[in-house]
N, C-alpha and C positions, 0 to 999 in steps of 0.2 A: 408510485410515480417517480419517475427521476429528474434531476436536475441538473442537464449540461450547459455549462457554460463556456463560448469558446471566447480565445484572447486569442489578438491578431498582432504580431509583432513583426516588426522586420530588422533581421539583422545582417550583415554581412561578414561571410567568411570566409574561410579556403578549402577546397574541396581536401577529403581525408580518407581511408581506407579502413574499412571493416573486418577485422578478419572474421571468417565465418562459423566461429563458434561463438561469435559474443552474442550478449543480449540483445534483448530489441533497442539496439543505440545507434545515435548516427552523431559525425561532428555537427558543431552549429551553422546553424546560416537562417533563414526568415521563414516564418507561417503561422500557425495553430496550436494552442491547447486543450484541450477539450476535459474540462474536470468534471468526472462521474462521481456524483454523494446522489447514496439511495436512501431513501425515506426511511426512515426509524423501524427499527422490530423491537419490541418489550415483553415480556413474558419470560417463563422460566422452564416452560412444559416443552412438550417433544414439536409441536405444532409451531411454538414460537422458532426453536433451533432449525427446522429445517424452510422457515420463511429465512430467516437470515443466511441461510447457503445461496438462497438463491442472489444475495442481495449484487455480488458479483456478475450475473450472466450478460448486463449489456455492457459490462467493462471489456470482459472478454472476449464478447465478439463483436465491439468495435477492433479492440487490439488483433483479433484475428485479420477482421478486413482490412486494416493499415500493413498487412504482412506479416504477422506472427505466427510464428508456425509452434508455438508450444509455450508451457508455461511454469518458473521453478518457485514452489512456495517452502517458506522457511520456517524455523523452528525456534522455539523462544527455549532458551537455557543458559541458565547460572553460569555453563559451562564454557561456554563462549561469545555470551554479551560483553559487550556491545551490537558484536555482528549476529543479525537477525537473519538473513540471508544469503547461502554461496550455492552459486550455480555450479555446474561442471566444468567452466571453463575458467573458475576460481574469479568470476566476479563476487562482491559483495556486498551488501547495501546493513549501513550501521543506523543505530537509533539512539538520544542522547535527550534526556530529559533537561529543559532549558528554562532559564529563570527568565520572564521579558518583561524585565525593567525596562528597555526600549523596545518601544512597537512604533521605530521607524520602517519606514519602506525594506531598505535592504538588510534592517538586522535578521537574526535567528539569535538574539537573546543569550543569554552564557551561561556554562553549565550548571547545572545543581549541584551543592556539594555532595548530598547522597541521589545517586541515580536507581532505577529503578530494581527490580527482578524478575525471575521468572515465578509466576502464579500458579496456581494447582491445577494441577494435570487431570483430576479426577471431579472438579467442580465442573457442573455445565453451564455457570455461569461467568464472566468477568467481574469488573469491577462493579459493586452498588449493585450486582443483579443485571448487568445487561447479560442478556445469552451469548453462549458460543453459535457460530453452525455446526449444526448436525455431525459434518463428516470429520472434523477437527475434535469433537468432544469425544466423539465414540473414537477416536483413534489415539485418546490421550493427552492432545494435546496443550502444553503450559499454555500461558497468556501474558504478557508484558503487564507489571504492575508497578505502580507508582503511588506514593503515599505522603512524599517528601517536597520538594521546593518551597521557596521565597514567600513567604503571608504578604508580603508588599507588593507582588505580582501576580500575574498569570503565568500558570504551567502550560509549557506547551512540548510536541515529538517532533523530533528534527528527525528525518529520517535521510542520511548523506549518502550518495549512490557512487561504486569506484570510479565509476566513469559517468557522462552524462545519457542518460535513457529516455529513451519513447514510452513506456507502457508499465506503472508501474502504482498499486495499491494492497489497501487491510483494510480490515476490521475493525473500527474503534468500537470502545463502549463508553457509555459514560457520559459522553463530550458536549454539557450541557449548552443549552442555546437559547438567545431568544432575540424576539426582532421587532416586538411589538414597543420599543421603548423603556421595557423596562427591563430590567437583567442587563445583559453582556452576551453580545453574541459573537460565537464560535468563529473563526477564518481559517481558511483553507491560505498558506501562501507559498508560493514555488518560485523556485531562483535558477539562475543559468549558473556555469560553470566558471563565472566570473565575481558570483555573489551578484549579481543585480535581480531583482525583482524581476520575475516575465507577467506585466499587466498589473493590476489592480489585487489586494486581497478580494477573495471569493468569499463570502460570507455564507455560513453554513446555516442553511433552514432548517426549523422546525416541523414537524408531519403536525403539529398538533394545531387545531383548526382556532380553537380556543383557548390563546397562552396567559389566560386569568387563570384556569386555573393550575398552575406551576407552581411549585416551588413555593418558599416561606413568603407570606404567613399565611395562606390557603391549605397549601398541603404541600409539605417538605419531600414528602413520599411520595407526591403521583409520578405514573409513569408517562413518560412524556415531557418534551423542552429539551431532547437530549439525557435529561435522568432516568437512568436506570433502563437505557435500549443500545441496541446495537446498529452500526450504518455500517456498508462499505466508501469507503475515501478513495479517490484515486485520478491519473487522468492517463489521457492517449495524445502523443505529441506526434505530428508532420516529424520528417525527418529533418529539417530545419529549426527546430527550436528543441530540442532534448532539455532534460531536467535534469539538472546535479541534485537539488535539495528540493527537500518538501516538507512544510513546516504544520502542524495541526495545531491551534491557538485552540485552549480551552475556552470556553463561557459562563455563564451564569444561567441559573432557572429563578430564582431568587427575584425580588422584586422592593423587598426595603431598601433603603437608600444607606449604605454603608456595610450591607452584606451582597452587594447583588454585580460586586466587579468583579467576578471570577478567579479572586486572590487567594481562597481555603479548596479550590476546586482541584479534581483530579482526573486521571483519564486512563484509558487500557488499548491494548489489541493484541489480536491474534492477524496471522496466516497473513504473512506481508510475502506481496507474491507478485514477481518481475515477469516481462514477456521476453519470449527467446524469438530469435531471427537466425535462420538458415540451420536449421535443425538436421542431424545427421539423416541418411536415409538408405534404406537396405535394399539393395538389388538383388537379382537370380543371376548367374551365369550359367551359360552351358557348357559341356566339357567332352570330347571324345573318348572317355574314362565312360564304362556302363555301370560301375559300381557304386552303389550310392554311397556318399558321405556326410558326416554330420556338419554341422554348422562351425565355420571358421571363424571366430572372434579378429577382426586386422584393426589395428588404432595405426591407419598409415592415411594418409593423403593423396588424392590420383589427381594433380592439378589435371591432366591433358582430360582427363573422364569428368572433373566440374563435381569431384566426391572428396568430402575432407570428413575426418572422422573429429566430432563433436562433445569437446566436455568427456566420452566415453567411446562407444566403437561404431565400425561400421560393418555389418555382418555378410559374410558370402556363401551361398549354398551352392555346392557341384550336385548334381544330379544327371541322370539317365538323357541323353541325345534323344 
């Protein structure tokens, strides 16, 4: 089952220009957000992995129906963290592990002295055992981990986008929660491109029907309350309200009273993945030539034809009259 929740804001602003290899982005001005958190997967086995690929598919094809025509997912590495994600058209979207001593409205909390890394490439699971999906594991790849921030707060992933975006989510693991009163539970919070809050934090549910039994002093291990599963996070914005930042507030599964603020807590993900808008697109020409040719790579632009070559090329075939 999923959980959308939309926020309805109105803003005003000036209309602005897209060029057409960017992401799914638009300038700002008034409408919708629509934040997609899918229901928990736990397990470690093949059957768990390949529920949480799917946990993405109504992200997707909402962001399809708002106009996306394609989608670039990124790579976690030592090599060039902070930045999590670059599209073709050298956008980027970075991640920053943040200490929140304030959980006012418009902070994002400040940095940790030691920031995260990349995780093992060959584990199929995240952090504490939440799973990869299927198609990320089998292809290798790392996971964003964090072990480090503030015992006096909550850890939370800021994830800063180059520009403001419509359509954009991951995978966390880990990201304990609870809502029944006791523990600390998890928020979703998203900012415009001015640092202000768009709406209220989103408070992240739990799948688990009965959150007695969570966490210390029941059972520290069970799976479930966010311990030890994986979600997809993410949302779809009107071209009116795009999103600079997106912030994941860790929680608590925990239930004593002095262990259960989400202050020793930690969190992960994988496959943080943007929506592209006006994605290149390959025509046939015909040609008075009867000999056949191979395929011509062009990275040119035909304003008058309405054809701009994308992040990469745009291809043209001559072929037989």
């Amino acid at each position: 089952m999923w959980k959308c929740v939309s926020i309805c804001i109105t803003v005003v602003t000036a209309l602005g220009l897209i060029p057409a290899w960017a992401v799914f982005a638009e300038p700002a001005a008034p409408a919708a957000v629509v934040q997609y958190i899918s229901d928990e997967q736990g397990g470690t086995g093949l059957t768990a992995r390949k529920a949480v690929d799917q946990q993405d598919d109504a992200w997707r094809t909402a962001a399809t129906s708002a106009g996306a025509c394609g989608f670039t997912q990124g790579t976690i590495s030592d090599a060039t963290l902070p930045t999590v994600l670059t599209t073709g058209s050298g956008f980027t979207a970075q991640v920053s592990l943040r200490d929140m001593g304030d959980m006012s409205a418009n902070s994002t909390g400040t940095a940790a002295g030691t920031q995260g890394s990349a995780g093992s490439t060959t584990s199929s699971t995240m952090q504490d055992n939440a799973p990869k999906p299927q198609t990320l594991y089998t292809a290798g790849e790392a996971y964003y981990k964090e072990s480090s921030g503030s015992t006096s707060s909550r850890n939370a992933l800021l994830f800063t986008f180059a520009q403001p975006i419509r359509a954009f989510g991951a995978w966390l693991g880990d990201v304990e929660t609870r809502t029944d009163g006791n523990g600390t539970t998890a928020l979703l919070r998203l900012l415009d491109d001015s640092g202000v809050r768009i709406g209220d934090d989103i408070q992240i549910p739990t799948s688990t029907a009965d959150q007695s039994l969570c966490g210390a002093p029941v059972n520290d291990s069970y799976v479930g309350c966010g311990n030890r599963t994986t979600r997809w996070i993410g949302f779809v914005a009107d071209d009116a309200t795009p999103v600079k930042q997106m912030l994941v507030i860790v929680g608590d599964d925990d239930s004593p009273t002095g262990s259960n603020d989400g202050n020793t807590e930690h969190l992960s993900f994988i496959g943080a993945t943007v929506a592209l808008k006006n994605c290149p697109t390959a025509i046939t020409l015909r040609t008075l030539d009867t000999r056949a040719a191979p395929v011509t790579p062009l990275a040119v632009a035909l304003p008058a034809l309405g054809l701009v070559a994308a992040g990469g090329v745009v291809a043209y075939r001559r072929r037989k009259a």
